[in-house]
Short mmCIF file of the C-alpha atoms (twelve columns), coordinates in Angstrom:
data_MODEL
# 
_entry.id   MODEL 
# 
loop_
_atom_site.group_PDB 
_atom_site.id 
_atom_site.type_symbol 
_atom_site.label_atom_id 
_atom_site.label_alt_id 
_atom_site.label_comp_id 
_atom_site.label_asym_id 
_atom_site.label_seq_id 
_atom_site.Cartn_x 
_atom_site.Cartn_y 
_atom_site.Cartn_z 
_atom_site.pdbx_PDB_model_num 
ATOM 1   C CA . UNK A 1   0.000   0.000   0.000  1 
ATOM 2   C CA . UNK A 2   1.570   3.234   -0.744 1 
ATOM 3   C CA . UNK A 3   1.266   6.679   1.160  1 
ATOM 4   C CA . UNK A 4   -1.001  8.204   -1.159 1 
ATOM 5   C CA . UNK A 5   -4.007  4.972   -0.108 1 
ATOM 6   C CA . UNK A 6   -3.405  5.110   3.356  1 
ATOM 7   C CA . UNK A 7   -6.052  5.673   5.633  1 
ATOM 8   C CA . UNK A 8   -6.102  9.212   7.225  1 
ATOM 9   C CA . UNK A 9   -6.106  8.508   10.713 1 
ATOM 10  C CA . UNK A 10  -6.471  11.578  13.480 1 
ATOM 11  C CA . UNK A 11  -5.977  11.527  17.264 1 
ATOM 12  C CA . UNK A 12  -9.920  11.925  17.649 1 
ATOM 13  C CA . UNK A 13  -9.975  8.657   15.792 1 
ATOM 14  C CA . UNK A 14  -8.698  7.565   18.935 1 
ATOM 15  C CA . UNK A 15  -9.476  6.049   22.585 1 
ATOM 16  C CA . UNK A 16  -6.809  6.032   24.901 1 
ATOM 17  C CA . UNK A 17  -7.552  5.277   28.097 1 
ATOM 18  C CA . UNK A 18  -4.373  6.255   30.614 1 
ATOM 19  C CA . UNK A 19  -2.586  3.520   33.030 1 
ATOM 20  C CA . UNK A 20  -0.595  0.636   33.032 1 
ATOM 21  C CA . UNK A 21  -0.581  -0.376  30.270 1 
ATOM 22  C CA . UNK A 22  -1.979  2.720   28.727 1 
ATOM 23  C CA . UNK A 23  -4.935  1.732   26.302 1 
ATOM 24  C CA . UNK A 24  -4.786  2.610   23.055 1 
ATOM 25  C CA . UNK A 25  -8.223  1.558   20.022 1 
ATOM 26  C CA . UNK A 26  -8.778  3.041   16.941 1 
ATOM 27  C CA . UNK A 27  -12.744 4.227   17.200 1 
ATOM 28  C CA . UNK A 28  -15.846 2.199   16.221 1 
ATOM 29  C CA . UNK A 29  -16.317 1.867   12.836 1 
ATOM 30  C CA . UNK A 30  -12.429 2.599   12.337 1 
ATOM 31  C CA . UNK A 31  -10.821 -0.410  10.244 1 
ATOM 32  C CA . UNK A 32  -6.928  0.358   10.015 1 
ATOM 33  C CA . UNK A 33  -3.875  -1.706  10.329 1 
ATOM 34  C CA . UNK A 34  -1.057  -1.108  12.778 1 
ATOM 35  C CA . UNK A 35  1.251   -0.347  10.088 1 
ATOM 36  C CA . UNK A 36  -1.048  2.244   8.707  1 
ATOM 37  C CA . UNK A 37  -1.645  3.860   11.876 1 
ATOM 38  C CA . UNK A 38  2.307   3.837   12.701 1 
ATOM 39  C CA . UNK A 39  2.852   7.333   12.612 1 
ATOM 40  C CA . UNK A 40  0.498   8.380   14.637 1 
ATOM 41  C CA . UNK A 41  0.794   5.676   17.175 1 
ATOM 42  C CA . UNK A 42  4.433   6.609   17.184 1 
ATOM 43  C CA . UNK A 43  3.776   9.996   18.369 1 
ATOM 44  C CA . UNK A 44  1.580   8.986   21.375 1 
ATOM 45  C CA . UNK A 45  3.997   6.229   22.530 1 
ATOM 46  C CA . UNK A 46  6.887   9.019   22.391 1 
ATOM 47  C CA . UNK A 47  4.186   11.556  24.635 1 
ATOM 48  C CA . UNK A 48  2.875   8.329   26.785 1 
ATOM 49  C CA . UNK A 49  5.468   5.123   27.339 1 
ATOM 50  C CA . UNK A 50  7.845   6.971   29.608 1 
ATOM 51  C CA . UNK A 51  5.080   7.957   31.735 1 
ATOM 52  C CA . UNK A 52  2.959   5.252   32.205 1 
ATOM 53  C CA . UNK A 53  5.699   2.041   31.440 1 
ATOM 54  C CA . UNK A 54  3.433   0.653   28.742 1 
ATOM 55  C CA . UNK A 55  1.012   0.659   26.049 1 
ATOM 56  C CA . UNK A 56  -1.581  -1.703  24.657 1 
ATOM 57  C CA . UNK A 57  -2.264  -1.509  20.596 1 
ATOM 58  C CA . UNK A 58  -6.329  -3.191  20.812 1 
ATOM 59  C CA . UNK A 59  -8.633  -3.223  18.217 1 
ATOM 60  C CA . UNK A 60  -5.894  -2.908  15.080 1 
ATOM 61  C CA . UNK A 61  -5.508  -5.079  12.389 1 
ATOM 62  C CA . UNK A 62  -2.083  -7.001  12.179 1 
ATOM 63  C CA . UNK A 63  -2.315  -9.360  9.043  1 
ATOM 64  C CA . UNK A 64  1.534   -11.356 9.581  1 
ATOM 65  C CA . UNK A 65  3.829   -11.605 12.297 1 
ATOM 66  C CA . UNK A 66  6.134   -9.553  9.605  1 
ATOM 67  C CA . UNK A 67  3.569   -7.195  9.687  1 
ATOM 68  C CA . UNK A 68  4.109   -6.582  13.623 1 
ATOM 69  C CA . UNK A 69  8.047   -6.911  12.757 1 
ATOM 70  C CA . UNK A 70  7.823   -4.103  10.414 1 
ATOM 71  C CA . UNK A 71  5.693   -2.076  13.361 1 
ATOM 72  C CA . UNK A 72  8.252   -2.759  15.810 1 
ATOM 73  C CA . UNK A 73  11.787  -1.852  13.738 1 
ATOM 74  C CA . UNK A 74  9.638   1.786   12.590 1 
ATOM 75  C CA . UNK A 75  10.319  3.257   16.129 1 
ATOM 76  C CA . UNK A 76  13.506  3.931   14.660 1 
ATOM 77  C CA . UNK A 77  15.350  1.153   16.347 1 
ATOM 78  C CA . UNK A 78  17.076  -2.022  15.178 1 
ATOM 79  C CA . UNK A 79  15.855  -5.040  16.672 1 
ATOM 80  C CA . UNK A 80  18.070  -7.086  17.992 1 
ATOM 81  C CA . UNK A 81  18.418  -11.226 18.999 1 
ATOM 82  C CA . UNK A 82  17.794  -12.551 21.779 1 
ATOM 83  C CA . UNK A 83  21.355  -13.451 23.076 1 
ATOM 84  C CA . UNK A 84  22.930  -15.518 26.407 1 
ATOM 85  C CA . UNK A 85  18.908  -16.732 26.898 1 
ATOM 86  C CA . UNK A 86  17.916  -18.185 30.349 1 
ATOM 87  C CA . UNK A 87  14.791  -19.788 28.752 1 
ATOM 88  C CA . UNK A 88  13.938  -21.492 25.577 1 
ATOM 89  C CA . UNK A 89  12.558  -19.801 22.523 1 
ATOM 90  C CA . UNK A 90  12.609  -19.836 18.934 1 
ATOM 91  C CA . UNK A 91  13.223  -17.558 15.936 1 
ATOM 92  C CA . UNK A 92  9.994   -16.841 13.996 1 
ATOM 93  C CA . UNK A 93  10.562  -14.463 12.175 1 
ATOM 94  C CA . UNK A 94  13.669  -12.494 11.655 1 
ATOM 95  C CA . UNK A 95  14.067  -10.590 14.709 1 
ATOM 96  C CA . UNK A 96  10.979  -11.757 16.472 1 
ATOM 97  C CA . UNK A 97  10.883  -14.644 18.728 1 
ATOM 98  C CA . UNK A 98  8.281   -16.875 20.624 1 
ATOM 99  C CA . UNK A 99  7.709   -15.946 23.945 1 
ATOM 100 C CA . UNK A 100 9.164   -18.719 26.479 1 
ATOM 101 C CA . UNK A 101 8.248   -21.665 26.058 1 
ATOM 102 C CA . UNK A 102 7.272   -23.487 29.103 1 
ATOM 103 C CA . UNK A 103 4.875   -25.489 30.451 1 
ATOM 104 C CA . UNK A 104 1.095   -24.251 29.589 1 
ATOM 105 C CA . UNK A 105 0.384   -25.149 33.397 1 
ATOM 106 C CA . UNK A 106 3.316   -23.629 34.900 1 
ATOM 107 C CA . UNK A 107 3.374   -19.426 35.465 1 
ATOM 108 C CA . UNK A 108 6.516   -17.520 34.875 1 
ATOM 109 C CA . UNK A 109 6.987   -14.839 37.341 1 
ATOM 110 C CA . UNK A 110 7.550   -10.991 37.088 1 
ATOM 111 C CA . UNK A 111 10.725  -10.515 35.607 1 
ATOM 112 C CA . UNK A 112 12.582  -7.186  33.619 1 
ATOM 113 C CA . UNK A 113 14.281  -9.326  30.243 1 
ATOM 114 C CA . UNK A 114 17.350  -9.784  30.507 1 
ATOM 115 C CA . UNK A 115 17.998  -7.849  33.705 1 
ATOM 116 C CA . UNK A 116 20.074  -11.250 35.149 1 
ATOM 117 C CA . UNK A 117 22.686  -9.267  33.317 1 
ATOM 118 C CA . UNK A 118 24.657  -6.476  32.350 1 
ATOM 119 C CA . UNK A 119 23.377  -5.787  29.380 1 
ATOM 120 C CA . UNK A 120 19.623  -5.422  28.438 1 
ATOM 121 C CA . UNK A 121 16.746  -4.396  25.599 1 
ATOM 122 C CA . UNK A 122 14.997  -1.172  26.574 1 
ATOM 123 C CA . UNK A 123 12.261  -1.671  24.615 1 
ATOM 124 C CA . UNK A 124 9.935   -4.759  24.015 1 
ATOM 125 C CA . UNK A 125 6.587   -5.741  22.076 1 
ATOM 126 C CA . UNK A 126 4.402   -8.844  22.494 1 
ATOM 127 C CA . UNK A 127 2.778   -9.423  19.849 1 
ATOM 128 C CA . UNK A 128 -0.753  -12.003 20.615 1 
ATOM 129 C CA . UNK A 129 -1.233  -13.853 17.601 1 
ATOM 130 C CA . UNK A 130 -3.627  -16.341 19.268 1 
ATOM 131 C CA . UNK A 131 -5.147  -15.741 22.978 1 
ATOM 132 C CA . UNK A 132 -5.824  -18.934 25.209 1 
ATOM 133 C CA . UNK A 133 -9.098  -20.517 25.645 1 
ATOM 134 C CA . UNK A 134 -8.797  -19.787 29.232 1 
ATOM 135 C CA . UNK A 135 -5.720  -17.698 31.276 1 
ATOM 136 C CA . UNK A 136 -2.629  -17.272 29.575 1 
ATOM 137 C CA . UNK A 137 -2.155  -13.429 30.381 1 
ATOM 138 C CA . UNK A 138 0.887   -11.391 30.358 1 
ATOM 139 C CA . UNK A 139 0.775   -9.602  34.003 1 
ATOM 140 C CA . UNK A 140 2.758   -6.609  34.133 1 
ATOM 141 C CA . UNK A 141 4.387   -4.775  37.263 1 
ATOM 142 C CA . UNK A 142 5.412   -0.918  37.583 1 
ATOM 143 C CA . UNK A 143 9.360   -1.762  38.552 1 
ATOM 144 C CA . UNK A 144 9.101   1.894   39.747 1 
ATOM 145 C CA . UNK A 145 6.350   1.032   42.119 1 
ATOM 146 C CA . UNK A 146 8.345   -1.805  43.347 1 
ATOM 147 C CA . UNK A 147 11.389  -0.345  44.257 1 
ATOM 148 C CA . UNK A 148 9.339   2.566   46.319 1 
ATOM 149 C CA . UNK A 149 7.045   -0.739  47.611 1 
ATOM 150 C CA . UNK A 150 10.298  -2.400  49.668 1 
ATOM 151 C CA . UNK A 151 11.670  -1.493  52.991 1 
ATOM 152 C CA . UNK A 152 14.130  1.099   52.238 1 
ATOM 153 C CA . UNK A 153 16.785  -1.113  54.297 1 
ATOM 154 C CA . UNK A 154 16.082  -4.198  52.066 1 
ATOM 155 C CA . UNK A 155 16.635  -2.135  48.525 1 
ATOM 156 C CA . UNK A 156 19.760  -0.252  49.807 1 
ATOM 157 C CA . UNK A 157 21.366  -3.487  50.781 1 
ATOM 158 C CA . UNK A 158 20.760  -4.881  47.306 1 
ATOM 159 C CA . UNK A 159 21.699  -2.152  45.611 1 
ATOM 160 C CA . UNK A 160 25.315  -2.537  47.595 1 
ATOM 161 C CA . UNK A 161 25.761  -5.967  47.402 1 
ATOM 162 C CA . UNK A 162 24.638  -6.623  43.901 1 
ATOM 163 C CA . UNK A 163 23.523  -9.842  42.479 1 
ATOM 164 C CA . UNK A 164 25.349  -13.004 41.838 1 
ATOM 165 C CA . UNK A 165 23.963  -15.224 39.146 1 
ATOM 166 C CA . UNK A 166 25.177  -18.448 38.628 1 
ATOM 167 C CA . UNK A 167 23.898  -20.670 36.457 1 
ATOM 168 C CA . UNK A 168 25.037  -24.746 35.203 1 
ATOM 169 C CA . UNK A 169 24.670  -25.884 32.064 1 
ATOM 170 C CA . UNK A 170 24.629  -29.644 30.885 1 
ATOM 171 C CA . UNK A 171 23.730  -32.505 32.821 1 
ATOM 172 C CA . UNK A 172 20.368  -32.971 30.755 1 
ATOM 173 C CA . UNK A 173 18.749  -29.974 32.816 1 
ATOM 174 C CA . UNK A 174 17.813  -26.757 31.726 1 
ATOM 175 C CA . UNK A 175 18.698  -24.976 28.451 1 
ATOM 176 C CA . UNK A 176 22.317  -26.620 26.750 1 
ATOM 177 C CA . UNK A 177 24.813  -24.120 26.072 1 
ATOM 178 C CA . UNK A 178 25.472  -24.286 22.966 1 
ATOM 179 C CA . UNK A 179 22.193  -23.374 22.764 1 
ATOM 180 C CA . UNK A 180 22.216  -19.963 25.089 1 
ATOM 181 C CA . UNK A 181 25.530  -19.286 23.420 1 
ATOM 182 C CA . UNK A 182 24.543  -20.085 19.610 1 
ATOM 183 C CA . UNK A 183 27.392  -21.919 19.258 1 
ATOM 184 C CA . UNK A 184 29.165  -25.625 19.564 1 
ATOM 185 C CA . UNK A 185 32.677  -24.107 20.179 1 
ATOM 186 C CA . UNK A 186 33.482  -23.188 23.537 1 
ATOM 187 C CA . UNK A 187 36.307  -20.972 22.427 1 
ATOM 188 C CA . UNK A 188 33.114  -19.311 21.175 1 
ATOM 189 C CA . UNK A 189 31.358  -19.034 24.532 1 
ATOM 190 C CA . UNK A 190 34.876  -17.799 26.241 1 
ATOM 191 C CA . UNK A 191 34.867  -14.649 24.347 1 
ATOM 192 C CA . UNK A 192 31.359  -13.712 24.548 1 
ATOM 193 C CA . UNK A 193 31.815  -14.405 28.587 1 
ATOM 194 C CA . UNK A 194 35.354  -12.381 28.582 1 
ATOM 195 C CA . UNK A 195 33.489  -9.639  26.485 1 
ATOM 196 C CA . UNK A 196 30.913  -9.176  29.089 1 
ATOM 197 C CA . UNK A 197 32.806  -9.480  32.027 1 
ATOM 198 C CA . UNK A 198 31.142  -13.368 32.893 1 
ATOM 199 C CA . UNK A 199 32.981  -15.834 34.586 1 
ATOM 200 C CA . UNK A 200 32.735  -19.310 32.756 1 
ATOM 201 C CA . UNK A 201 34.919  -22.472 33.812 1 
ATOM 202 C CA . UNK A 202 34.164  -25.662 32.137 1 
ATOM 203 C CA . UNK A 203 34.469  -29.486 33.515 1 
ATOM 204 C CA . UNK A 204 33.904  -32.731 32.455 1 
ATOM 205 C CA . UNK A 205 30.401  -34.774 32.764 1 
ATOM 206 C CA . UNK A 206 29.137  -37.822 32.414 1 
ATOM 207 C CA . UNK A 207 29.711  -39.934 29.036 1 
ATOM 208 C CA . UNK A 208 32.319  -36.805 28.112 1 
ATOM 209 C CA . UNK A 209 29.494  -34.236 27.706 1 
ATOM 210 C CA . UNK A 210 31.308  -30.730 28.669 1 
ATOM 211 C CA . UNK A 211 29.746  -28.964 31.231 1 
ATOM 212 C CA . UNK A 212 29.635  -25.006 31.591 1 
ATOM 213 C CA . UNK A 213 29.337  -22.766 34.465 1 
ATOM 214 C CA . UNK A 214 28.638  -18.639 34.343 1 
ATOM 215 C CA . UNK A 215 28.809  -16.668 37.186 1 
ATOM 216 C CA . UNK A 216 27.727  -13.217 36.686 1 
ATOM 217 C CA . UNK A 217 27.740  -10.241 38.925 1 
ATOM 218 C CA . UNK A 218 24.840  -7.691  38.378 1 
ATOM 219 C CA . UNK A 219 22.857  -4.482  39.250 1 
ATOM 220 C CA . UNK A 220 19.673  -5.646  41.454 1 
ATOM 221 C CA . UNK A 221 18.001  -2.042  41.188 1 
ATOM 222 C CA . UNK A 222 19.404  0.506   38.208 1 
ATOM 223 C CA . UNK A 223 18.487  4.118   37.189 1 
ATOM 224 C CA . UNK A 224 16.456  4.479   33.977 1 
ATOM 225 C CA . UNK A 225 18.647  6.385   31.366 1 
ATOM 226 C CA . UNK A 226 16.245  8.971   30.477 1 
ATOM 227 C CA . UNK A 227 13.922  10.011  33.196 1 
ATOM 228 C CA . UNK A 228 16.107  8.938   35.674 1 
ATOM 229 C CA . UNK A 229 13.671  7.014   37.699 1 
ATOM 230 C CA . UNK A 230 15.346  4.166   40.705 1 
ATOM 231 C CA . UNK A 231 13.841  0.670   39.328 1 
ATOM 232 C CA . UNK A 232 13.469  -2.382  40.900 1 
ATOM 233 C CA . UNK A 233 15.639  -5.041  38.109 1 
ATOM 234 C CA . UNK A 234 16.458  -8.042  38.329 1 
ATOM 235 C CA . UNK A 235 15.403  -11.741 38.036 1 
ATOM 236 C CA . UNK A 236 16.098  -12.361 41.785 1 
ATOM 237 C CA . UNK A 237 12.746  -14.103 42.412 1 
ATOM 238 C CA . UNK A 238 13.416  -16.311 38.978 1 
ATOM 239 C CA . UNK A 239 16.480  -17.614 39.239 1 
ATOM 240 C CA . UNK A 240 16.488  -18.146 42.936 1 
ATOM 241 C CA . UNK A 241 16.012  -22.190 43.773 1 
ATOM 242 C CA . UNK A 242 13.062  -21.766 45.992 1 
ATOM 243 C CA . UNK A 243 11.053  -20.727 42.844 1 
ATOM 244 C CA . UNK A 244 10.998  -24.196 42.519 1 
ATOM 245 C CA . UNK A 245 8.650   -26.360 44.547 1 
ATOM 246 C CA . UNK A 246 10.026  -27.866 47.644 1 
ATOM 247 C CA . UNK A 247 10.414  -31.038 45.961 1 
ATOM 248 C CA . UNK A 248 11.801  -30.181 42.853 1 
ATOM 249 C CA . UNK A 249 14.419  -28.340 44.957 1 
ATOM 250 C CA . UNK A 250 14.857  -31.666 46.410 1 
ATOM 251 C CA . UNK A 251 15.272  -33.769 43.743 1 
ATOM 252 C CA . UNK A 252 17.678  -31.313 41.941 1 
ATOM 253 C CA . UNK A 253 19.851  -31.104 45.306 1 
ATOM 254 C CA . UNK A 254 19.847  -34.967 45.768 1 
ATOM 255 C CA . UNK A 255 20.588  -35.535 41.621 1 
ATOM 256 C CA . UNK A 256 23.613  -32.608 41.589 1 
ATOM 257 C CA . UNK A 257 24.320  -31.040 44.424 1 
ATOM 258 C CA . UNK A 258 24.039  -27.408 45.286 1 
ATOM 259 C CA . UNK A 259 26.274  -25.930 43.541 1 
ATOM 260 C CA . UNK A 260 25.683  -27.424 40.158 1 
ATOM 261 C CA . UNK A 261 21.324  -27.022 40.138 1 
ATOM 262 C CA . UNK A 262 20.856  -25.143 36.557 1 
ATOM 263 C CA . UNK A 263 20.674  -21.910 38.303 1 
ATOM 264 C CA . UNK A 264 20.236  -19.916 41.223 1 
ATOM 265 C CA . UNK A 265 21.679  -16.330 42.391 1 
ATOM 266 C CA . UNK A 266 23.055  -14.802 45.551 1 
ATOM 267 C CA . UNK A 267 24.578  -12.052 47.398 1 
ATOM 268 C CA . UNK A 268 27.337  -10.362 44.865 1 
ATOM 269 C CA . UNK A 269 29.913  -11.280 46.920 1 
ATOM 270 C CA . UNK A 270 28.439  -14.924 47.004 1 
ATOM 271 C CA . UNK A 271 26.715  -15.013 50.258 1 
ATOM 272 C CA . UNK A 272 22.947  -16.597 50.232 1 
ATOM 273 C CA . UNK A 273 19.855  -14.710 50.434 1 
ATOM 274 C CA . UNK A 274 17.757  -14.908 52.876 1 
ATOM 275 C CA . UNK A 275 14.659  -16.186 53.015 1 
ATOM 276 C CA . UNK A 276 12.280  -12.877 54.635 1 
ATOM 277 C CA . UNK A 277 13.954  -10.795 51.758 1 
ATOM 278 C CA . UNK A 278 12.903  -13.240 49.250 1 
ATOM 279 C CA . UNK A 279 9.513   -13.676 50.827 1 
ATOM 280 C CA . UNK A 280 8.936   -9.724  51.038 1 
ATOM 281 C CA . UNK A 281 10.109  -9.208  47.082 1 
ATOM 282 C CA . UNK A 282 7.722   -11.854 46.128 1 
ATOM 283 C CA . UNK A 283 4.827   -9.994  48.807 1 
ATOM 284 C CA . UNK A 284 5.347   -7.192  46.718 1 
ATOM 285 C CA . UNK A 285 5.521   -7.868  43.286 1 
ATOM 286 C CA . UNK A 286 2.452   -10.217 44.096 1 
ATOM 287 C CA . UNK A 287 0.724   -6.356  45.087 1 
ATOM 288 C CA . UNK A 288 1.993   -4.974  42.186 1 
ATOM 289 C CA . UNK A 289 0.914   -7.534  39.501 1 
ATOM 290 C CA . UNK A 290 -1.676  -5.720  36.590 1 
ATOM 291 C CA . UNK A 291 -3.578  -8.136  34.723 1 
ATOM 292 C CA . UNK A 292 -5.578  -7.441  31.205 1 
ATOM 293 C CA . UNK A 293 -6.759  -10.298 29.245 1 
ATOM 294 C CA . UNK A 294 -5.328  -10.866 25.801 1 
ATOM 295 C CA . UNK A 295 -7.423  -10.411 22.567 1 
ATOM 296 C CA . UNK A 296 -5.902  -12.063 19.224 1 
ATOM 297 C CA . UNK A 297 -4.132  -9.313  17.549 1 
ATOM 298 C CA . UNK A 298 -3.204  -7.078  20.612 1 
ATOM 299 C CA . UNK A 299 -0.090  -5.493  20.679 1 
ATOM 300 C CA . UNK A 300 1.798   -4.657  23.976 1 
ATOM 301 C CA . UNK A 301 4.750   -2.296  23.931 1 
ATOM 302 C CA . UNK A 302 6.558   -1.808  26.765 1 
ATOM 303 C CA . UNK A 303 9.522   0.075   28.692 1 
ATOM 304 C CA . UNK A 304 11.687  -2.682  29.477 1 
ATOM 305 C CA . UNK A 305 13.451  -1.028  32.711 1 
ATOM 306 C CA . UNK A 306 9.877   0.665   33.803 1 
ATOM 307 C CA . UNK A 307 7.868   -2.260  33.512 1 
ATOM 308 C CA . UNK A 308 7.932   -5.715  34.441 1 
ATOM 309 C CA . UNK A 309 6.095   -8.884  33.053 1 
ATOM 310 C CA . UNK A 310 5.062   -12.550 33.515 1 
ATOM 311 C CA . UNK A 311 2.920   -15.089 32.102 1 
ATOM 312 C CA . UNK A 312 -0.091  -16.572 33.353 1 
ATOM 313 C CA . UNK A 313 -0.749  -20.347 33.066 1 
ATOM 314 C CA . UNK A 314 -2.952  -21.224 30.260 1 
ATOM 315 C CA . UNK A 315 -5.629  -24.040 28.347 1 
ATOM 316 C CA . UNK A 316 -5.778  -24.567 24.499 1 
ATOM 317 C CA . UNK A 317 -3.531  -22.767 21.528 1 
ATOM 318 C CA . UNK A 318 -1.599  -19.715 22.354 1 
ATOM 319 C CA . UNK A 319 0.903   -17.642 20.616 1 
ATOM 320 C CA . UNK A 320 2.733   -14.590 21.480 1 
ATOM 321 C CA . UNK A 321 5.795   -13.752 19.626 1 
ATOM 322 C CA . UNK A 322 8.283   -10.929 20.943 1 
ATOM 323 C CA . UNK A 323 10.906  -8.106  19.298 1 
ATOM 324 C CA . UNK A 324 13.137  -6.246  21.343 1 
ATOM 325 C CA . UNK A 325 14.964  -2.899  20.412 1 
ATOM 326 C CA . UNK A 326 17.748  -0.426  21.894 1 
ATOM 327 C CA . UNK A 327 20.540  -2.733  23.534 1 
ATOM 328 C CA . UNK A 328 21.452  -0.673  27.221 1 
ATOM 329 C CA . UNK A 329 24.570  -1.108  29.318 1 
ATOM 330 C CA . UNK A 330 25.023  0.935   31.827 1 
ATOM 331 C CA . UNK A 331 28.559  -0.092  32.294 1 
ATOM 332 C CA . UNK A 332 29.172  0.249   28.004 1 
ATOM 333 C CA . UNK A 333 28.816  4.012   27.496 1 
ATOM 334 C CA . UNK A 334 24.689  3.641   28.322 1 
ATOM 335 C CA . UNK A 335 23.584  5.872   25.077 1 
ATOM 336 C CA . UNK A 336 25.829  4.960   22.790 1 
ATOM 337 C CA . UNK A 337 25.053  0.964   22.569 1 
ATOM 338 C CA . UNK A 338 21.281  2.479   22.715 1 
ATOM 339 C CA . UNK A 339 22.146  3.604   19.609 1 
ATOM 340 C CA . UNK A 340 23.472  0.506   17.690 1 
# 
């Protein structure tokens, strides 16, 4: 469709309702595509994400999952791949990616992506091809609201001590590593790790499979670039072992050990965390949780450092796919690798 056919498309063509996520539905009686409405909707994401952490595309028509590809890259924005992943995906569609795939009866808590390291997207989009018979929402959390929900004590400490991820790869559990690293060659996964400042030692397994281990020292709350807002970011309540079930963590113990379980995080300086801080950063995340039901062909764009998401469980067919844009390190010269 060229320029000159495109709808003509006016902000009183409009309903946006203001929040998290902020609401945003082309009129009754309004049939336009996302792609056609792109300018516009470009405009009141540039007046509205910052503020409110998120908004929600309804109503619009998005014909292809290259269709939502090409809305996502026209924010000006490369997207990028979905690199050193903690949970299993796959590619779709050039840049965009399924959400995780796990277990339709199994929820995946709030988590920032990518905020178990040093490096991170600052924007996302899910894109709901398909909603769920039944559940299978994408609950989001205000990481701003977070951080001011702890005790000030609890979020100061964190913010001194840092985070310590540490994750094991191999052993038949969790993703392989040449998987997470896209790659077979460990020389490979030694200079992404040296690159980004991870530690990785290797060590022999069972039947000569190679085994990996990362350990990864990061931020557990961080300052967002632009409006310089304190956010709550991390995957602490993730990648800790008691997100596991009592006897999972059992099993996994009795079948590895400790220190080799797939993954788990502590104290930067390697200490464990205790269990009232965990228990209080679940309490209030739990609070914080915003839940919207998904309608096939929704389009959810949010702040990646602002706002936090999770996945409800879920009965019958669902897709969501996912793009990601403007790579952040706070460590890399911030702006700059925004840029890329």
């Amino acid at each position: 469709m060229t320029s000159l056919s495109m709808p003509r498309l006016a902000i009183d063509d409009l309903r946006i309702t203001p929040g998290l996520p902020t609401v945003v539905a082309p009129k009754a009686g309004i049939d336009i595509s996302l792609e056609e409405a792109a300018p516009l909707l470009r405009a009141i994401v540039d007046d509205k994400l910052e503020r409110a952490g998120g908004v929600l595309f309804t109503g619009f028509r998005v014909p292809s999952i290259v269709s939502f590809q090409g809305f996502a890259a026209s924010f000006g924005h490369p997207l990028i791949g979905y690199e050193y992943a903690s949970t299993p995906r796959s590619q779709v569609e050039g840049a965009v990616y399924t959400s995780t795939e796990y277990p339709p009866h199994r929820s995946i808590p709030l988590h920032n992506e990518q905020s178990y390291t040093r490096e991170w997207p600052l924007r996302i989009w899910f894109h709901c091809v398909l909603a769920a018979r039944s559940g299978g929402a994408t609950p989001i959390a205000d990481s701003r609201a977070v951080y001011r929900g702890l005790s000030p004590a609890l979020v100061e400490r964190f913010a001194r001590r840092e985070l310590l991820y540490v994750r094991n790869f191999g052993q038949g559990l969790d993703l392989p590593w040449e998987q997470t690293f896209g790659s077979d060659d460990p020389r490979v996964v030694e200079r992404y790790c040296a690159a980004r400042g991870i530690d990785c030692t290797w060590r022999d397994g069972e039947d000569g499979e190679l085994l990996l281990r990362t350990r990864e020292r990061c931020q557990a709350v961080a300052r967002h670039p632009r409006t310089g807002d304190m956010v709550w970011f991390n995957q602490l309540n993730l990648f800790h072992l008691s997100a596991l079930d009592e006897d999972m963590q059992e099993t996994l113990i009795d079948a590895v050990g400790l220190e080799n379980v797939p993954r788990n995080v502590y104290y930067g300086d390697g200490e464990a965390i205790e269990a009232e801080a965990l228990a209080e950063i679940r309490s209030v995340l739990d609070q914080q949780r915003i839940v919207f039901p998904w309608l096939s062909g929704d389009v959810l764009m949010l702040d990646n450092m602002l706002t936090a998401h999770a996945r409800d469980p879920f009965e019958g067919p669902r897709k969501v796919v996912v793009a990601m844009a403007q790579s952040y390190s706070e460590a890399g010269g911030g702006e700059q690798k925004m840029a890329r």
